[in-house]
Structure formats: C-alpha cells, structure tokens
TIMARLO-655280 format. One record per residue (C-alpha): residue in three letters; x, z, y. Coordinates in Angstrom, 3 decimals, always signed. Example, Ala and Ser with C-alpha at 12.3 -4.5 7.8 and 13.67 -1.06 7.14 Angstrom:
BEGIN
PT residu     east       up    north
PT    Ala  +12.300   +7.800   -4.500
PT    Ser  +13.670   +7.140   -1.060
! end
This chain:
BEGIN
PT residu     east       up    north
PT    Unk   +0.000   +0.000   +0.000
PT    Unk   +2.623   +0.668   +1.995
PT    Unk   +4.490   -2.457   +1.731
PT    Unk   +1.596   -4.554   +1.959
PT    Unk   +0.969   -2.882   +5.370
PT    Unk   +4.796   -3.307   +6.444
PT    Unk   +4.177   -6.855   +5.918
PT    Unk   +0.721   -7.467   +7.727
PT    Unk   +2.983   -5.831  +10.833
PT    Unk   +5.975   -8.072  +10.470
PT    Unk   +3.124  -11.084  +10.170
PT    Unk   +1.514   -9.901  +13.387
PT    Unk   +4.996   -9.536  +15.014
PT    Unk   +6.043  -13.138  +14.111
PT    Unk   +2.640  -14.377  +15.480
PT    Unk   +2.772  -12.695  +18.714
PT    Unk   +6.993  -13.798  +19.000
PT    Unk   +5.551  -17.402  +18.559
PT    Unk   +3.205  -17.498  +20.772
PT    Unk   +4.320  -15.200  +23.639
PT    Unk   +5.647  -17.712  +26.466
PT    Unk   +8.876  -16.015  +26.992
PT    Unk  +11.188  -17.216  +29.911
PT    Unk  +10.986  -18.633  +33.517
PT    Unk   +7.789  -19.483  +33.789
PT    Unk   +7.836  -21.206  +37.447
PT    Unk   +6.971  -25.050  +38.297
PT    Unk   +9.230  -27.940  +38.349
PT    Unk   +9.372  -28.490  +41.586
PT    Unk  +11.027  -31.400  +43.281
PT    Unk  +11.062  -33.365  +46.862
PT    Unk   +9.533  -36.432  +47.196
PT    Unk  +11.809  -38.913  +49.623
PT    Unk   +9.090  -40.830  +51.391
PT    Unk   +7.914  -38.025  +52.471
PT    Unk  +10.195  -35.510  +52.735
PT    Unk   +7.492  -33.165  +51.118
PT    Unk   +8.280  -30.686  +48.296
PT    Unk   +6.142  -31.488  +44.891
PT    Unk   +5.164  -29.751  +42.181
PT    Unk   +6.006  -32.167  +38.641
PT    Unk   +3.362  -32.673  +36.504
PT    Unk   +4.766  -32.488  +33.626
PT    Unk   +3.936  -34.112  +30.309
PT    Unk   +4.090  -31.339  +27.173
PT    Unk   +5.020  -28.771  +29.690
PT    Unk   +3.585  -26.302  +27.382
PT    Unk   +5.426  -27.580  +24.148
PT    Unk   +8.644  -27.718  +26.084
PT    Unk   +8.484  -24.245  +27.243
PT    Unk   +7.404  -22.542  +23.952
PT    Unk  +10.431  -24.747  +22.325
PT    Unk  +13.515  -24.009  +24.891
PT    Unk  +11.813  -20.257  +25.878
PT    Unk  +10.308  -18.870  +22.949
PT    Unk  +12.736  -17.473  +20.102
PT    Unk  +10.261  -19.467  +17.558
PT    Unk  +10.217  -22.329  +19.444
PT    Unk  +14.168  -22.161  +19.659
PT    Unk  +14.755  -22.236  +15.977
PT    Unk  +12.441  -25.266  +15.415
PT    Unk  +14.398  -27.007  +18.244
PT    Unk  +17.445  -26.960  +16.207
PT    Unk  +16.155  -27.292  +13.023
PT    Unk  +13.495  -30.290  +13.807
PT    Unk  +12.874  -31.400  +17.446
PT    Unk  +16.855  -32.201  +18.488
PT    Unk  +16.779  -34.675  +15.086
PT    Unk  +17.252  -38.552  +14.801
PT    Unk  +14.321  -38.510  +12.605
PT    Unk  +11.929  -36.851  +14.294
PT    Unk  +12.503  -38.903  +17.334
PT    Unk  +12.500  -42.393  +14.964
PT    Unk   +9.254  -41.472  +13.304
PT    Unk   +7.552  -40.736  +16.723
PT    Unk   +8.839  -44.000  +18.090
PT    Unk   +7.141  -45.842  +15.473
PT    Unk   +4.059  -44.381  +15.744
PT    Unk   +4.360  -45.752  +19.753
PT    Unk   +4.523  -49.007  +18.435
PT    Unk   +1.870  -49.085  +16.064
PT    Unk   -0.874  -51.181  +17.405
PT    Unk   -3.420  -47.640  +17.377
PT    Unk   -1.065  -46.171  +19.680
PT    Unk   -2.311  -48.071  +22.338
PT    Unk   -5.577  -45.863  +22.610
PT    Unk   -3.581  -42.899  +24.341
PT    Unk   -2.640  -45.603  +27.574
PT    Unk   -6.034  -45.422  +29.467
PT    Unk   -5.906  -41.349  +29.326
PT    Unk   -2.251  -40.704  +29.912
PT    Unk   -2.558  -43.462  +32.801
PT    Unk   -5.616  -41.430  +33.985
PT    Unk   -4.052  -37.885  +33.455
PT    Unk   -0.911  -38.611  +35.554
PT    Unk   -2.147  -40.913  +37.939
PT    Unk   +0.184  -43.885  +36.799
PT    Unk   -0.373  -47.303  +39.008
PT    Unk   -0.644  -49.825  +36.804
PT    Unk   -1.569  -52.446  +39.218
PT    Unk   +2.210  -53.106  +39.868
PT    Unk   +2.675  -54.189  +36.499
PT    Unk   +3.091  -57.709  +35.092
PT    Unk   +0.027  -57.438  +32.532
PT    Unk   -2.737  -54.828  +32.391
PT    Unk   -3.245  -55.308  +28.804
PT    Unk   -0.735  -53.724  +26.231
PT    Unk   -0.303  -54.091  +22.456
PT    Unk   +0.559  -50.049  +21.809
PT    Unk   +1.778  -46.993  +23.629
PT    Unk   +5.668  -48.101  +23.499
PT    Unk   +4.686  -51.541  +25.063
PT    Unk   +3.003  -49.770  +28.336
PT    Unk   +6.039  -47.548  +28.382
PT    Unk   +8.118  -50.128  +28.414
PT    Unk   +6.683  -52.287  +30.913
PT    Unk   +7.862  -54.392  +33.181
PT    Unk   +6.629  -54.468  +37.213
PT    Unk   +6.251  -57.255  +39.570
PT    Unk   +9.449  -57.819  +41.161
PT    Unk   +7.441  -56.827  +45.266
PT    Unk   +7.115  -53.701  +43.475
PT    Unk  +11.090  -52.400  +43.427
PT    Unk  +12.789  -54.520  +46.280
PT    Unk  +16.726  -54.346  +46.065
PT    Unk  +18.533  -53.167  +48.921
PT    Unk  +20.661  -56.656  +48.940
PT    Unk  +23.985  -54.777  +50.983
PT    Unk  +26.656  -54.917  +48.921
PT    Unk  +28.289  -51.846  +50.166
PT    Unk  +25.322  -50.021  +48.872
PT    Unk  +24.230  -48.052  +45.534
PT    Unk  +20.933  -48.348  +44.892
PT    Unk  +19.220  -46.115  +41.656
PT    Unk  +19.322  -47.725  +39.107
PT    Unk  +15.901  -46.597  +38.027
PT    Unk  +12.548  -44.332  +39.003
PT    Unk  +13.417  -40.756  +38.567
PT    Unk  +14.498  -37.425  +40.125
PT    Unk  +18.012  -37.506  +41.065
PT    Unk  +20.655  -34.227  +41.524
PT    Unk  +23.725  -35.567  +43.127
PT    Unk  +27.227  -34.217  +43.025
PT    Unk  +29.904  -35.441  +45.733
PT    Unk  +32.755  -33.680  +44.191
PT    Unk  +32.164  -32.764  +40.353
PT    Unk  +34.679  -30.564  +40.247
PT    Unk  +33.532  -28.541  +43.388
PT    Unk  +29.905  -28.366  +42.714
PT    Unk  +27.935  -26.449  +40.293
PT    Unk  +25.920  -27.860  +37.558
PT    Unk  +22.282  -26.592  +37.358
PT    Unk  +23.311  -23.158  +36.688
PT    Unk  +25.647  -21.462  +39.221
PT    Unk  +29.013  -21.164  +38.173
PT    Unk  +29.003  -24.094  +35.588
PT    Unk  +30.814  -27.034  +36.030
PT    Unk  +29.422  -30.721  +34.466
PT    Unk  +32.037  -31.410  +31.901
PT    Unk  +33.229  -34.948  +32.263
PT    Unk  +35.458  -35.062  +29.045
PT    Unk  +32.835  -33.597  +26.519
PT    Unk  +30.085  -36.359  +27.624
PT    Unk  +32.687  -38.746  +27.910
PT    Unk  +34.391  -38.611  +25.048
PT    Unk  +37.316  -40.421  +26.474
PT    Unk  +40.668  -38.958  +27.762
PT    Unk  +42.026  -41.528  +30.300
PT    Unk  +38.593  -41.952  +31.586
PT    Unk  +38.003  -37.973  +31.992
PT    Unk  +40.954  -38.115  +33.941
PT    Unk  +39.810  -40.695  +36.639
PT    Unk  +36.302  -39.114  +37.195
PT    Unk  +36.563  -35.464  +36.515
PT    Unk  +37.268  -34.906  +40.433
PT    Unk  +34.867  -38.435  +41.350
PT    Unk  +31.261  -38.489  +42.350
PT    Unk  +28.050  -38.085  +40.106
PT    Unk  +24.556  -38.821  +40.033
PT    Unk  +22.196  -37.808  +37.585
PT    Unk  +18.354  -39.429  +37.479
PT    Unk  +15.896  -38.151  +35.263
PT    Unk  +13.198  -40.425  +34.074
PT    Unk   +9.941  -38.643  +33.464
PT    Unk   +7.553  -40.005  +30.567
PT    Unk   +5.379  -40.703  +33.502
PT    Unk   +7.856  -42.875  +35.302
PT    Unk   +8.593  -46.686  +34.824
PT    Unk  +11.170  -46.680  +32.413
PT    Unk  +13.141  -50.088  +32.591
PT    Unk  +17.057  -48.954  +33.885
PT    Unk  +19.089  -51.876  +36.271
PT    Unk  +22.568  -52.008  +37.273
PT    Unk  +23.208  -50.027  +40.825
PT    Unk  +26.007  -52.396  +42.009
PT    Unk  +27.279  -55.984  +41.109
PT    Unk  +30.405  -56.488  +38.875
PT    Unk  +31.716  -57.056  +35.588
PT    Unk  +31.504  -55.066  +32.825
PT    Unk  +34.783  -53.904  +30.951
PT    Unk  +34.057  -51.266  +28.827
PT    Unk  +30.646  -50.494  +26.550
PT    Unk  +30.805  -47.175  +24.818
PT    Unk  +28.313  -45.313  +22.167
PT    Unk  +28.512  -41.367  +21.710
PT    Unk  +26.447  -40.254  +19.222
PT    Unk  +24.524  -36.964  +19.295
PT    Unk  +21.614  -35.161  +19.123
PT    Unk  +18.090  -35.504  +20.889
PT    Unk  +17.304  -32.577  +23.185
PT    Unk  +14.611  -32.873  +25.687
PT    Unk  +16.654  -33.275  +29.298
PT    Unk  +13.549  -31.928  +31.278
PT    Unk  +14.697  -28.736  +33.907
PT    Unk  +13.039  -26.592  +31.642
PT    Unk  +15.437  -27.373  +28.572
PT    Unk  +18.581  -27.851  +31.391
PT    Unk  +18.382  -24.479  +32.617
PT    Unk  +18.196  -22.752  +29.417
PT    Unk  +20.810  -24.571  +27.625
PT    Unk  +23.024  -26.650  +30.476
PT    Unk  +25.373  -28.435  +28.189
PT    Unk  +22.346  -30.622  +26.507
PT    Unk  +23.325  -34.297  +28.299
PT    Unk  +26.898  -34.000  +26.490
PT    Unk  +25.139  -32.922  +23.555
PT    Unk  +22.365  -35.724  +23.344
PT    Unk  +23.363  -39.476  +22.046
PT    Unk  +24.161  -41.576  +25.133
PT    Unk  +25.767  -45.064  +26.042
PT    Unk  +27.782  -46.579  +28.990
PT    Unk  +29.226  -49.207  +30.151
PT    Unk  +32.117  -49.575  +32.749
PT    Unk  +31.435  -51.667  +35.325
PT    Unk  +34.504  -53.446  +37.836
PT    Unk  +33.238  -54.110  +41.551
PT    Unk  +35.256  -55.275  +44.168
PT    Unk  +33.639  -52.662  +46.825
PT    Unk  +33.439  -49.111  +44.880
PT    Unk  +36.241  -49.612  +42.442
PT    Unk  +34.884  -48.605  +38.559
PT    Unk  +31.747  -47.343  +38.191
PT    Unk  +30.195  -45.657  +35.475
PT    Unk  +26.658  -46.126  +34.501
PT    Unk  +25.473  -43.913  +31.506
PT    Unk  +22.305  -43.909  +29.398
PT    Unk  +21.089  -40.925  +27.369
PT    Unk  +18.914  -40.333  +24.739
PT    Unk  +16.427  -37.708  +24.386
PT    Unk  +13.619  -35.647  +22.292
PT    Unk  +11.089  -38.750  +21.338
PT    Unk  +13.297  -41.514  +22.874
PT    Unk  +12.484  -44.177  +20.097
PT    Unk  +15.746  -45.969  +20.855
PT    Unk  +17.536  -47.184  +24.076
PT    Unk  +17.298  -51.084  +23.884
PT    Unk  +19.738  -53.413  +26.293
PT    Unk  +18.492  -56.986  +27.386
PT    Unk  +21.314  -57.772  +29.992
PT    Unk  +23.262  -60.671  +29.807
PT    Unk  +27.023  -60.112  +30.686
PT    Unk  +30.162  -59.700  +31.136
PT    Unk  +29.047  -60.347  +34.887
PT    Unk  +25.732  -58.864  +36.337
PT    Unk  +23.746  -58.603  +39.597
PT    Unk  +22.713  -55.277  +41.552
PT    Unk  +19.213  -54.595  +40.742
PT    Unk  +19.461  -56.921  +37.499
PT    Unk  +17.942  -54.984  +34.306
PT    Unk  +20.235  -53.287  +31.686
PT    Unk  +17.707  -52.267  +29.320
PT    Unk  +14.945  -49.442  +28.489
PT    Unk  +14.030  -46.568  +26.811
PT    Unk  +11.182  -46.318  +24.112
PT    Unk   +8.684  -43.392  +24.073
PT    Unk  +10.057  -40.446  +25.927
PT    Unk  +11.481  -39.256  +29.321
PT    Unk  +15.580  -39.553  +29.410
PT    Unk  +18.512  -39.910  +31.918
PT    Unk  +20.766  -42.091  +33.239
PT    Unk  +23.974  -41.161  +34.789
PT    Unk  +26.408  -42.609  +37.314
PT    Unk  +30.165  -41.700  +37.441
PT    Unk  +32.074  -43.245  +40.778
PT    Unk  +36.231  -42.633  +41.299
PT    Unk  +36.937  -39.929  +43.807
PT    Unk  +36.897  -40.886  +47.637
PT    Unk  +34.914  -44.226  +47.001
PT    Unk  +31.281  -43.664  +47.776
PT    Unk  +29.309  -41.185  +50.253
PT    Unk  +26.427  -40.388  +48.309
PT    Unk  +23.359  -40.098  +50.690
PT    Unk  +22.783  -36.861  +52.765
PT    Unk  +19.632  -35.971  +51.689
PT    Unk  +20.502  -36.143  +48.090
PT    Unk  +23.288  -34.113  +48.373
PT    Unk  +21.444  -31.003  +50.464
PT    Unk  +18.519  -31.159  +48.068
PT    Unk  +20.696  -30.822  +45.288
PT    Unk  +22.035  -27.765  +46.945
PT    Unk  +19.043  -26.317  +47.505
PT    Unk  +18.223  -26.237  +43.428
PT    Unk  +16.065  -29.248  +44.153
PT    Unk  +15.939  -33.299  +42.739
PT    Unk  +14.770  -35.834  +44.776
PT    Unk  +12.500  -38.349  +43.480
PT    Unk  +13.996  -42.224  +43.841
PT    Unk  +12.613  -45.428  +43.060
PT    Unk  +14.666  -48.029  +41.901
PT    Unk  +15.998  -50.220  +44.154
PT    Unk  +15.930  -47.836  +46.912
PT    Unk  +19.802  -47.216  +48.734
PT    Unk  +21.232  -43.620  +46.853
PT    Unk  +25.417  -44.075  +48.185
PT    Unk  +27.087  -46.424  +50.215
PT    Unk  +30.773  -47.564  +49.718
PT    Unk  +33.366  -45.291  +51.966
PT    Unk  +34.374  -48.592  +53.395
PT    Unk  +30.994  -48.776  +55.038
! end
C-alpha cells in the first residue's frame, strides 16, 4: 500500500513538472523599422517552444526527439503532401500573412506556400553597390565588432570558429562584423545574395536541428553552431569577402539552393528553406562595412529589428 501510494505521488509530480511552464515567461518583443514602433512577435508554437527549451520535461524530449534529422525529415514530408495544403487558409488567417504579393494564390501543399515566391514590386533592391541589403525578411541583431559585443546573453561572445568550422577563416572574421536574421515561419522564406560577387568557397557543417527562436537562444546560446548550416564565400570588389550563412532548424524540411554561379547579382535568390522558421547569417572582414545605426542600437538595447529583403542593412566603409 505503501508503495503503490509512493508511486501515485511520483506520477503526480512528473505530471505537474511537465506541465508547469517553467522559465521567462515574457513576449518576444522586437522593433519594427518602418515604423520605428516596438512589437510584440506573434509567435507560431510559442507554447510548444516554451514547454520544450523551459520545462525540465520538455528539455529531455528536445534532446532526445525534437533536435533530430528525422523528426525534422518526417515533418517536411508531411508539408509536401498534397493534404497539407488545408492548414494555408488558417495559418494565413491566424498571422495575418499578405498573400496578395505572391506570384500565385493557389498552392499544391503547406511546403509550396512556404516556399513561395513574391512579385518582384514586392522586395525592390537597393541597386547601390556600396550597399548591403538583407538578404531576406526577418528580425536582424547586428554586431559591429564580434569580438567586442555580447551575444544574446551578457558576457558571451558568438564563437566564430565553432560555427565555422574552419581555422584560416576563424581567423579573418573573429574580430569582423556580423549580422544575424531570423526568419519566422510567418515570414517569406526565399534567402538572396546581399552584395554582388563571385563565389569561392561553399561549405556544409552538419549538426543538429534546434529551434533558433529567442526563446530557445536565451536558454541555450550556443544553438546556431550547434544546428546544421551552409555557406558560401562570396569575393566583391567593394566589401572584400563576405560570408553569407544558412542554418537549419527544428522542422526545416531541408535548405534547397536554386542559384546559378560562380558569379551572382545583389538581390538574386540563393535558395529556401522548407517548413520551419531558420537563420541566415552574414560574416564581413573587420573595418569594411558600417552596419546601419539603428541596427546596431537596437541590438544593444536586447532588441531585433524586423527587415525586409531588399531593404539597405550596411554600407561599404568606402561610402
């Protein structure tokens, strides 16, 4: 009798554990650069992704299920299965998406909508070559000096050689410029070169698939050199090598290039990324852009800055 009770109280201590939202509970909040206003981010899951990175439950079945390949495959494939395409009309409706701007109004599944492309008037490119423009829609942190800045949490430093994986290239841009933008699942998820050059250098690290929302971030910081990711390095005649990064996350189907190279355009598209929100990251040597004022001070202030893509983000230091 005894034992049976002792284990109806560990049962009713597991349930509570699981279900007791432990953590920061505050809201995403973010500015929005037209104008200048501070948002609140509606966030898709937002109650799955804080019971899995602030619940001791939910942090077990992150590492034993949610961070793997196969969880993130399967999902993707269900995103592309014609059925899928019954959840558009509410998750357009939920989170306010425009889908006027887009080339067809009609989609053959979920993953197809995701991935869709807009009408070029929709995302003009800033056409001065001396400027960076984002390379896609998102919420951007941005980091003059990586060395000198801290990374989400204070006192942490964005380690350039883990996410990297590269020695020589760790060297160049450990004291260079960075810019991180985080695509939302909400957000239009097609990523385009930020500057004209030629491309050098592709690279695949693999890894695992952590969500890279501010909610995982600030409980575990190191998750973007954790998480699979891709880059290429691009030559350009006005801000010497620049880095452009892709990385994977929780329910990212797969990362899927169409470019065309070794040469490419500023605002030309490098790919997209299947079901899921993700990141991609720029890397720029040291003392060759000025990354945009109000990007920097938001940053400082805890705060990203939502972009569209297109839009100016740096200009060259010969400017």
């Amino acid at each position: 009798m005894k034992t049976k009770r002792i284990v109806w109280i560990l049962l009713a201590f597991i349930i509570v554990v699981s279900i007791y939202p432990f953590g920061n509970q505050d809201p995403i909040r973010y500015v929005e650069r037209k104008s200048d206003s501070l948002k609140t981010e509606q966030i898709a899951g937002e109650m799955w992704l804080r019971w899995l990175y602030n619940n001791p439950i939910g942090e077990l079945s992150t590492v034993a299920l949610v961070k793997r390949k196969f969880l993130s495959d399967w999902y993707g494939e269900q995103m592309d299965k014609p059925s899928s395409r019954d959840k558009v009309a509410p998750f357009v409706a939920n989170y306010n998406i425009d889908i006027s701007i887009a080339q067809k109004q009609e989609f053959e599944s979920f993953n197809d909508f995701f991935c869709r492309k807009l009408k070029p008037e929709a995302r003009p490119i800033n056409s001065d070559s001396l400027v960076v423009v984002s390379p896609a829609d998102g919420k951007v942190l941005a980091y003059q000096n990586i060395e000198n800045q801290d990374f989400i949490v204070k006192g942490y430093r964005f380690n350039v050689e883990e996410f990297l994986q590269n020695d020589s290239l760790s060297e160049i841009y450990k004291d260079g410029s960075m810019m991180i933008i985080r695509l939302c699942p909400t957000d239009y998820h097609r990523y385009h070169f930020p500057v004209a050059g030629d491309i050098v250098k592709e690279h695949q690290v693999s890894g695992d698939y952590y969500s890279v929302s501010p909610i995982a971030l600030k409980k575990k910081v190191e998750l973007l050199s954790l998480n699979k990711r891709a880059y290429a390095l691009i030559d350009t005649p006005q801000f010497g090598k620049v880095i452009m990064a892709e990385v994977a996350a929780t329910m990212v189907g797969s990362m899927v290039n169409t470019y065309e190279g070794p040469s490419i355009e500023k605002g030309q598209e490098r790919g997209y990324f299947k079901f899921g929100g993700s990141t991609v990251i720029l890397f720029f040597e040291p003392d060759s852009i000025f990354i945009d004022q109000d990007l920097i001070d938001n940053t400082l202030l805890g705060l990203e800055t939502e972009v569209q893509m297109g839009e100016q983000i740096a200009v060259s230091t010969s400017k």
